[in-house]
C-alpha positions as CSV (number, residue, x, y, z in Angstrom):
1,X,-12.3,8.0,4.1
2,X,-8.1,8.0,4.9
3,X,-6.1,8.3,2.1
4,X,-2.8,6.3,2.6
5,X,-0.8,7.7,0.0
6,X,-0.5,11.1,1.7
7,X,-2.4,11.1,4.9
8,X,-0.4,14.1,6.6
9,X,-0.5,16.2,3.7
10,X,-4.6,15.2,3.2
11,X,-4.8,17.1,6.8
12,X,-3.3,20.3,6.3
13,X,-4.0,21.0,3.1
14,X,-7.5,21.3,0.7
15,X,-5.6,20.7,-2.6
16,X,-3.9,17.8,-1.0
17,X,-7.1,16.4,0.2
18,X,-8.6,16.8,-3.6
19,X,-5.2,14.9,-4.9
20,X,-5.9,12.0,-2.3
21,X,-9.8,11.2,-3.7
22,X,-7.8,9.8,-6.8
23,X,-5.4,7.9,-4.7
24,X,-5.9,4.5,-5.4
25,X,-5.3,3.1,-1.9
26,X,-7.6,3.4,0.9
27,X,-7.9,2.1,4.7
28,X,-9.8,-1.0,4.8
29,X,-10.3,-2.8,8.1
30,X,-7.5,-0.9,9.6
31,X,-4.8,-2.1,6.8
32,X,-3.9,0.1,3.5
33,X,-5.7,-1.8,0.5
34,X,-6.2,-1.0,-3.2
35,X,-9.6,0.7,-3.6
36,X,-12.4,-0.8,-4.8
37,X,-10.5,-4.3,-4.5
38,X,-10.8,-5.5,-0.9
39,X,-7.5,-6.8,-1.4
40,X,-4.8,-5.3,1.1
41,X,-1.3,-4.2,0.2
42,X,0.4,-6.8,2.6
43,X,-1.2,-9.5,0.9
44,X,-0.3,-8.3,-2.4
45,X,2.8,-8.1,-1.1
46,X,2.8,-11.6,0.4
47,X,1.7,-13.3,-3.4
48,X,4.7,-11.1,-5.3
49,X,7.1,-12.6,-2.5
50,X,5.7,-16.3,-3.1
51,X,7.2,-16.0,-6.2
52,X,3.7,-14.4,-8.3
53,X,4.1,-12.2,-11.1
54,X,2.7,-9.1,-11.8
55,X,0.8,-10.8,-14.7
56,X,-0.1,-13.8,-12.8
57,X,-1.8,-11.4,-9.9
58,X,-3.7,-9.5,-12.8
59,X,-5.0,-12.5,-13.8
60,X,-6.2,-13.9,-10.4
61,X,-7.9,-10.3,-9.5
62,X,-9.5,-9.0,-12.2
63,X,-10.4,-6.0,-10.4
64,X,-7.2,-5.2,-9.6
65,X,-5.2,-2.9,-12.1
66,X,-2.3,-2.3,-13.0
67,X,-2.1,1.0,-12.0
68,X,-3.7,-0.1,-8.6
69,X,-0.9,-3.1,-8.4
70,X,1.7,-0.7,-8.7
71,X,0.5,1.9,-6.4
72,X,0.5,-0.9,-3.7
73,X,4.1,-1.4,-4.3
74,X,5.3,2.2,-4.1
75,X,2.8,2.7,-0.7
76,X,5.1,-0.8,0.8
77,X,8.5,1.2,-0.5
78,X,7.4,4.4,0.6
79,X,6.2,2.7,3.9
80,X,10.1,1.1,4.8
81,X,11.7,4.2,4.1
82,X,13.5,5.1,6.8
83,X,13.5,2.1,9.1
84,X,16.1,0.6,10.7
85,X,16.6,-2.1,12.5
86,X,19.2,-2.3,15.6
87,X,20.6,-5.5,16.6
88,X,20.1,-5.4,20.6
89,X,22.5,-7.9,22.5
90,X,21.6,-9.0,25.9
91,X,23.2,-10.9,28.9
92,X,21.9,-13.0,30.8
């Protein structure tokens, strides 16, 4: 199974690959989820943006821990580092 949280490093290297068993994100249907959860990062994402709290999503997913809630959020962060967007102007 992909790890998410290092999936370069999980290729090249054995100890990295031994680090990334713990992760607790995996690939799930193509999209990075918590493991053991079935619930993806971008729909984590999607309830903190509706205005959910931390506590509030706890509640709702009991399988879901904290620790597991947080390593979504760092995965997202770690994801937009580095992009840019360019404003493109065109004439017609």
């Amino acid at each position: 199974m992909l790890c998410v949280h290092h999936l370069v490093q999980c290729a090249e290297a054995t100890s990295e690959a031994a680090q990334c068993d713990r992760s607790p994100l995996r690939i799930l249907g193509g999209k990075p989820s918590v493991r053991d959860t079935r619930l993806h990062v971008e729909f984590l994402l999607e309830l903190a943006a509706r205005g959910a709290t931390e506590d509030q999503i706890l509640a709702r997913y009991p399988q879901l821990t904290p620790a597991g809630l947080g390593a979504a959020f760092r995965y997202a962060a770690d994801a937009l580092k580095g992009e840019h967007v360019w404003e493109l102007k065109t004439t017609s």
